[in-house]
KOLLO-261088 format. One line per 4 residues: their letters; for each residue x, y, z of N, C-alpha, C. Coordinates in steps of 0.05 Angstrom, whole numbers, plus 5000, padded with zeros to 4 digits. Layout:
N
a> X:Y:Z:X:Y:Z:X:Y:Z | ... $
END
This chain:
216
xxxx> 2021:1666:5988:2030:1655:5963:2047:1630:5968 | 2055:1616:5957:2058:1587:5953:2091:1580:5929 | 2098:1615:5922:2115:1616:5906:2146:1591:5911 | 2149:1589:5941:2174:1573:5938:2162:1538:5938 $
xxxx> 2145:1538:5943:2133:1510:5943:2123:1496:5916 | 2136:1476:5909:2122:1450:5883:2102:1437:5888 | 2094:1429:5874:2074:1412:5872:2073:1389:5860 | 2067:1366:5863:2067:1348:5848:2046:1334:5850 $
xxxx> 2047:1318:5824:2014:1308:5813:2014:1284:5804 | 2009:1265:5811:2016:1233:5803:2000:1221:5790 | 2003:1217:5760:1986:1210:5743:2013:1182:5722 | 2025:1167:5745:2026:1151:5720:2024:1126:5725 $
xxxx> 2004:1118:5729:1980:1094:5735:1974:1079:5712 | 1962:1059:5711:1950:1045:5688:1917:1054:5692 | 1905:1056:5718:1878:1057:5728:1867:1029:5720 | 1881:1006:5729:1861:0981:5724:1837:0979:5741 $
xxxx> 1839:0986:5764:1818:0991:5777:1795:0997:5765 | 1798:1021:5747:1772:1029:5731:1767:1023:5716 | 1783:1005:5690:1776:0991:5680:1801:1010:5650 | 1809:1012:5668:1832:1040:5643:1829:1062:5635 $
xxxx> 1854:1074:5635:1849:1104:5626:1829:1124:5645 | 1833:1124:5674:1811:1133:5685:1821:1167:5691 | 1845:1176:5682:1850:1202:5686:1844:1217:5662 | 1844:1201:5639:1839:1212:5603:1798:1206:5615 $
xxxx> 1789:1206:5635:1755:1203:5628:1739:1232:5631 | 1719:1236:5616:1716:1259:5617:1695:1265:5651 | 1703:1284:5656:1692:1298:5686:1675:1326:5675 | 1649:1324:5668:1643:1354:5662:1651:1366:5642 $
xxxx> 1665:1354:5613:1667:1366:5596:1699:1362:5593 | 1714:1355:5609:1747:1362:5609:1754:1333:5623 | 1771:1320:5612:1799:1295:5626:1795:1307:5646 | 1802:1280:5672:1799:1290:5701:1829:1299:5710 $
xxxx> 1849:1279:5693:1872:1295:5703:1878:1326:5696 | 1862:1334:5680:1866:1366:5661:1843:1379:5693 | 1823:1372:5697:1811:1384:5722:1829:1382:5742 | 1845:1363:5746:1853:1358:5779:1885:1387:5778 $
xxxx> 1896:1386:5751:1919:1400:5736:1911:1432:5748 | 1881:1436:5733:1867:1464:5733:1873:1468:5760 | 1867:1457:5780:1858:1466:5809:1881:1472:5825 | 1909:1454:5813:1937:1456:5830:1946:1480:5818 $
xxxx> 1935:1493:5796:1948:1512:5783:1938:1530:5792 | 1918:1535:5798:1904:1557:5805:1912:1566:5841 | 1925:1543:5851:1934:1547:5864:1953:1569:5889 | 1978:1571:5851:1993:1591:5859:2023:1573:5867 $
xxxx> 2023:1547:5866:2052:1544:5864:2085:1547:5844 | 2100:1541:5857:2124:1561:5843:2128:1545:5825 | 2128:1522:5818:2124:1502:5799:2103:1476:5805 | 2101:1465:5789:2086:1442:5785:2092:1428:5759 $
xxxx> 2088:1393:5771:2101:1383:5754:2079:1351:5755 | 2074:1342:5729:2064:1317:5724:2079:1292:5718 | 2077:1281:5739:2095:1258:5740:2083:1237:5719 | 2085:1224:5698:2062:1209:5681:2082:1180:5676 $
xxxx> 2063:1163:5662:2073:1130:5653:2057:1119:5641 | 2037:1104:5643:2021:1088:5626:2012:1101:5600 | 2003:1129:5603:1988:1146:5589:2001:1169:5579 | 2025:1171:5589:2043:1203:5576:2037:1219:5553 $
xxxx> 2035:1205:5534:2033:1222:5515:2003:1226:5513 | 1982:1206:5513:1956:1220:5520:1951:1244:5546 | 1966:1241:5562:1968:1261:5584:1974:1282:5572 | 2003:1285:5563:2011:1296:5554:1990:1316:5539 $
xxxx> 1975:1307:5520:1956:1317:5497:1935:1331:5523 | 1920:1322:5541:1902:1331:5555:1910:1357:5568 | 1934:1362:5569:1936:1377:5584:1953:1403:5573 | 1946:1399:5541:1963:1421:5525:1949:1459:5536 $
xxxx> 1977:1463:5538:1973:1493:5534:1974:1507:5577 | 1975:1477:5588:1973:1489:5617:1999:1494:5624 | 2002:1510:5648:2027:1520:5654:2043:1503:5687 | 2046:1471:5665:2062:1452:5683:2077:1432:5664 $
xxxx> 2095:1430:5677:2119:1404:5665:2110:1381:5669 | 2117:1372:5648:2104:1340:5646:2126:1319:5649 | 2139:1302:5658:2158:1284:5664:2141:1256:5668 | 2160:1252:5645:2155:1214:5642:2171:1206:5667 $
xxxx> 2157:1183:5680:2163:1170:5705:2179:1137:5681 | 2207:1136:5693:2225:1104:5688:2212:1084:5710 | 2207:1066:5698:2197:1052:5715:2177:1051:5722 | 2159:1067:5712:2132:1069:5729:2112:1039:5736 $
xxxx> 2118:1017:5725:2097:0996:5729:2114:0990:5757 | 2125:0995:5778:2135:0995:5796:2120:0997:5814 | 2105:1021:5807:2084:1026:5831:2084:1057:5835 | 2064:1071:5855:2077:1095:5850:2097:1108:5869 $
xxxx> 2113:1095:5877:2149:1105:5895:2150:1113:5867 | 2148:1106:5847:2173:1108:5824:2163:1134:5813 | 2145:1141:5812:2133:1169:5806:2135:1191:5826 | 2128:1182:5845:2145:1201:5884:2172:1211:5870 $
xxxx> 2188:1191:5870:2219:1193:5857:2225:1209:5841 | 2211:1201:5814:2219:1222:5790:2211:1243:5802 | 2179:1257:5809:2170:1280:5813:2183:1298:5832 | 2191:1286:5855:2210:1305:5872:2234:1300:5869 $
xxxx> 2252:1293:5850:2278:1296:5836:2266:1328:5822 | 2252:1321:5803:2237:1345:5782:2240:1370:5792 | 2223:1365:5819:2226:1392:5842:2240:1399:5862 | 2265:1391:5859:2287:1401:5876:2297:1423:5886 $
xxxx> 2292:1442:5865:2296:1471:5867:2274:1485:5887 | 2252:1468:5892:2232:1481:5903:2246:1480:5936 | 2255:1495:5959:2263:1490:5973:2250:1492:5992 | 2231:1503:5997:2212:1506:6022:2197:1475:6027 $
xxxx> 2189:1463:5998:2177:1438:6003:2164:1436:5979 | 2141:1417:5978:2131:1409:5961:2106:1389:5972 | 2078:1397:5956:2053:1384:5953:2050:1358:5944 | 2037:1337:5952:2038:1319:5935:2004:1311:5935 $
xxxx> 1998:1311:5905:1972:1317:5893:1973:1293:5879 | 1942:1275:5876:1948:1248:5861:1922:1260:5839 | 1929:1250:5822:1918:1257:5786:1880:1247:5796 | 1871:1228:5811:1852:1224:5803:1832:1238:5834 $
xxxx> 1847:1265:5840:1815:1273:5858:1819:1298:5847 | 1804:1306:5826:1791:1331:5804:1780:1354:5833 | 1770:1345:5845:1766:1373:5866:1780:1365:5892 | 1798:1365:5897:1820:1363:5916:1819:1398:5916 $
xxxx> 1824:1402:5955:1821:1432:5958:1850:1434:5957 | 1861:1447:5942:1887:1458:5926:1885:1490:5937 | 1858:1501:5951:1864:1517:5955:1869:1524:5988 | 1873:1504:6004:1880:1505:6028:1905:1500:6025 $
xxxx> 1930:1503:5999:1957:1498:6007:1968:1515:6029 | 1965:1540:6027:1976:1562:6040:1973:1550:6074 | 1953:1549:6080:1947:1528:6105:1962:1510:6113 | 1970:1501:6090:1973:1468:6100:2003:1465:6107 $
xxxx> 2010:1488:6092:2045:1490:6089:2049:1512:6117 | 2037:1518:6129:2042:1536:6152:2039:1517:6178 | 2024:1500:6170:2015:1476:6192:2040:1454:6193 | 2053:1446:6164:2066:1441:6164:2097:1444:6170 $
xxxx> 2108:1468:6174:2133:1479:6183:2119:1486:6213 | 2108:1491:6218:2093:1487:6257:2097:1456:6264 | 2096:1440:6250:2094:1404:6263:2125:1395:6254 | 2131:1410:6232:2167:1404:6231:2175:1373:6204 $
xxxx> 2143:1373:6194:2148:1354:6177:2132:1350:6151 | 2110:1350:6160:2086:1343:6141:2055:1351:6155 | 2040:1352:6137:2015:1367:6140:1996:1350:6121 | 1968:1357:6125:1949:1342:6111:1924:1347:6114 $
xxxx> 1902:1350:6096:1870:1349:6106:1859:1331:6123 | 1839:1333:6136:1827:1305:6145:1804:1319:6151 | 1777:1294:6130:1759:1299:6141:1736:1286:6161 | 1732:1288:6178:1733:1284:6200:1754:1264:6211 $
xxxx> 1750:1233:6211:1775:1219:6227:1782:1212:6198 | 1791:1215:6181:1800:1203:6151:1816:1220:6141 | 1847:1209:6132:1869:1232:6129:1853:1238:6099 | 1865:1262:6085:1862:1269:6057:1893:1283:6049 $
xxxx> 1881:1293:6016:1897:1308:6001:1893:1335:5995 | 1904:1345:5992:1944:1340:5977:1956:1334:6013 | 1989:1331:6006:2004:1321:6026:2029:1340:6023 | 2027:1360:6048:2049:1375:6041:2077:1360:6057 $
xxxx> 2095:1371:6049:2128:1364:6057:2144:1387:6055 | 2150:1387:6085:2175:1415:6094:2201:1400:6070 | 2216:1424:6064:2240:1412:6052:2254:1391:6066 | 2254:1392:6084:2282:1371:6106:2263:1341:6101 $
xxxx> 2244:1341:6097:2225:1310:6087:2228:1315:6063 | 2223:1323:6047:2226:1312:6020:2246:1291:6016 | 2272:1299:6024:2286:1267:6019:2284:1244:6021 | 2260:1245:6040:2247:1219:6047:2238:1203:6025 $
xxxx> 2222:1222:6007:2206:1208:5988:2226:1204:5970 | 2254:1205:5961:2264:1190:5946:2273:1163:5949 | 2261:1148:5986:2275:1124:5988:2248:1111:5992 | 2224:1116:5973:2205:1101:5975:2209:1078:5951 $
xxxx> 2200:1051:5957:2197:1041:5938:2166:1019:5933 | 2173:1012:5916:2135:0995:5905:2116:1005:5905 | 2100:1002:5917:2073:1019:5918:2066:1034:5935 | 2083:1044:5959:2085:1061:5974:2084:1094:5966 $
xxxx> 2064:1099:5978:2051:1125:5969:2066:1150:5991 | 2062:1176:5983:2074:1197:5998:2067:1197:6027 | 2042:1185:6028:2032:1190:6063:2036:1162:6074 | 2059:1139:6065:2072:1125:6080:2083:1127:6105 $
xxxx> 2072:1120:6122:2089:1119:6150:2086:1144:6164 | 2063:1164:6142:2065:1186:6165:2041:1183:6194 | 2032:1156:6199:2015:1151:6220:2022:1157:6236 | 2051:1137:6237:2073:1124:6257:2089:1148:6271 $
xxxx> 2086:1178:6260:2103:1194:6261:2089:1219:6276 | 2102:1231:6301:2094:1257:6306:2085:1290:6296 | 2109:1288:6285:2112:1320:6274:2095:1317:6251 | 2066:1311:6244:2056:1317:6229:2027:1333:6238 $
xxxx> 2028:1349:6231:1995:1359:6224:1974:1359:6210 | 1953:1364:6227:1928:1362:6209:1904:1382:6207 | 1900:1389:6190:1873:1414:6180:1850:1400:6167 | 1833:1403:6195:1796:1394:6197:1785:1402:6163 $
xxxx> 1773:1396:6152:1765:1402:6131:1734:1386:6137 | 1715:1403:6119:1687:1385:6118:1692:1386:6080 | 1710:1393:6067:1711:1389:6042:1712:1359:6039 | 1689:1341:6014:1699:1323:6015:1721:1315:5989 $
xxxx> 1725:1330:5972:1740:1334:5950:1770:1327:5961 | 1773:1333:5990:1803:1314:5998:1802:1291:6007 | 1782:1277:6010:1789:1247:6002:1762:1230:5983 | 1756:1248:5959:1745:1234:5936:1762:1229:5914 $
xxxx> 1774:1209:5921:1786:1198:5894:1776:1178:5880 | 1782:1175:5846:1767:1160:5824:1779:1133:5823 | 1764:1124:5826:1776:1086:5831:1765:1072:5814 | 1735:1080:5807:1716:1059:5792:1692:1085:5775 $
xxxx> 1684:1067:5757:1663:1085:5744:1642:1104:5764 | 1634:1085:5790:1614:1098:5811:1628:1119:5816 | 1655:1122:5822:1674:1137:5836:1674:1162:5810 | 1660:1154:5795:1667:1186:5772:1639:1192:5766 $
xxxx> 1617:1180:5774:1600:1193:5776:1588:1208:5798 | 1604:1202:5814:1600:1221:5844:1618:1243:5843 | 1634:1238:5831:1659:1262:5825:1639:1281:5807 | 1622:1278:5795:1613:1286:5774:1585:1303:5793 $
xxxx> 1571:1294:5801:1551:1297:5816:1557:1329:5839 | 1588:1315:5852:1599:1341:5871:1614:1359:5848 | 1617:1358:5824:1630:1379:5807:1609:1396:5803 | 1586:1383:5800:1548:1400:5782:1552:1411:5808 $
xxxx> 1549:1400:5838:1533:1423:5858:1550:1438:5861 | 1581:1442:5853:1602:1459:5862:1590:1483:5838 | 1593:1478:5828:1585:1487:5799:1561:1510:5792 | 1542:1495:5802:1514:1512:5812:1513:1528:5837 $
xxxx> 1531:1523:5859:1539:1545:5887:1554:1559:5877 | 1568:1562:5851:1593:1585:5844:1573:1603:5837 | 1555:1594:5814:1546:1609:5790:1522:1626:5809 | 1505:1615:5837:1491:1620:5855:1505:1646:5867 $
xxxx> 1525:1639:5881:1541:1663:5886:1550:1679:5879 | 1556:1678:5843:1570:1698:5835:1541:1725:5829 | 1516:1708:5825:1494:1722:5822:1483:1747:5840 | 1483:1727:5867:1486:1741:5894:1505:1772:5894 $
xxxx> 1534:1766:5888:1550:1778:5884:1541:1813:5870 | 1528:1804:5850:1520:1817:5831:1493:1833:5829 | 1480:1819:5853:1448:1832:5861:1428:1822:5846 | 1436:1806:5826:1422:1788:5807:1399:1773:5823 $
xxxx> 1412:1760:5846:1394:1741:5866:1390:1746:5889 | 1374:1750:5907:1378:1764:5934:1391:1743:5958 | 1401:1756:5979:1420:1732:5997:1401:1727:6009 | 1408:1695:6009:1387:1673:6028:1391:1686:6052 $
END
């Protein structure tokens, strides 16, 4: 369980890249930030919290009825340090550490936290997916780092500087959902594409499960 550990979820972007609004776009029926929300929740962390800016109160609206805090980011055209900032202020109380999850990868494996945070207090700092030579998400942080991320500033993202740095770990993944993030319309139709085959191997399995289908 994941109970002393936060999470955080960085959604307060403009998405010019995409041409706007690329967390309010629909993924399969649902806003991608309301999918990317679903997956951290399902999780199992002790809180979670949505750092937001351009879009808050549409966020806000997408994501009625889920069981996370929503915090407007000051400053947010800053870049996202300024959302790092607010969100792990937010989660202070969380003392073991805290996740850092960005709003636009809808299947980010959320469910290798437990992993990632054991890998991470073994390296003494930080932890991370990678699949094959390519770091991914989420980005965990032992408590004694978190302070770090409150002296980020501009556009400096949570996995700043952790190249440069030893004590970090890393967990092989062939998931590519830890480093598919939505940047451009192509980028949400491939999100879209790996959501259908995820989608069709659940409903496959759960059949299996059930004797409905016989095992390959």
């Amino acid at each position: 369980m994941l109970q002393g550990w936060g999470a955080l979820i960085l959604a307060a972007g403009a998405g010019r890249r995409f041409g706007g609004a690329k967390l309010l776009a629909d993924l399969c029926g649902a806003p991608v930030i309301r999918r990317t929300t679903e997956a951290v929740l399902a999780a199992g962390f002790g809180d979670v919290v949505v750092a937001t800016g351009a879009e808050h109160a549409e966020i806000e609206a997408a994501l009625d009825r889920l069981a996370c805090r929503i915090v407007p980011t000051p400053g947010w055209e800053e870049g996202m340090a300024a959302s790092i900032r607010t969100g792990s202020a937010a989660l202070a109380s969380c003392r073991s550490g805290l996740f850092v999850f960005l709003g636009d990868m809808p299947l980010v494996p959320a469910h290798l936290g437990a992993q990632l945070a054991e890998i991470a207090i073994q390296a003494g700092y930080a932890a991370r997916p990678g699949v094959k030579d390519k770091p991914g998400h989420p980005v965990c942080f032992v408590g004694e780092a978190v302070r770090d991320l409150s002296l980020l500033t501009g556009d400096q993202g949570a996995a700043f500087g952790l190249r440069q740095r030893s004590d970090i770990g890393y967990l092989p993944t062939d998931d590519i959902g830890a480093i598919l993030d939505i940047d451009s319309p192509a980028d949400l139709l491939t999100a879209e594409r790996a959501w259908n085959s995820r989608a069709t191997s659940a409903t496959s399995d759960s059949a299996i499960s059930r004797g409905a289908l016989p095992k390959p």
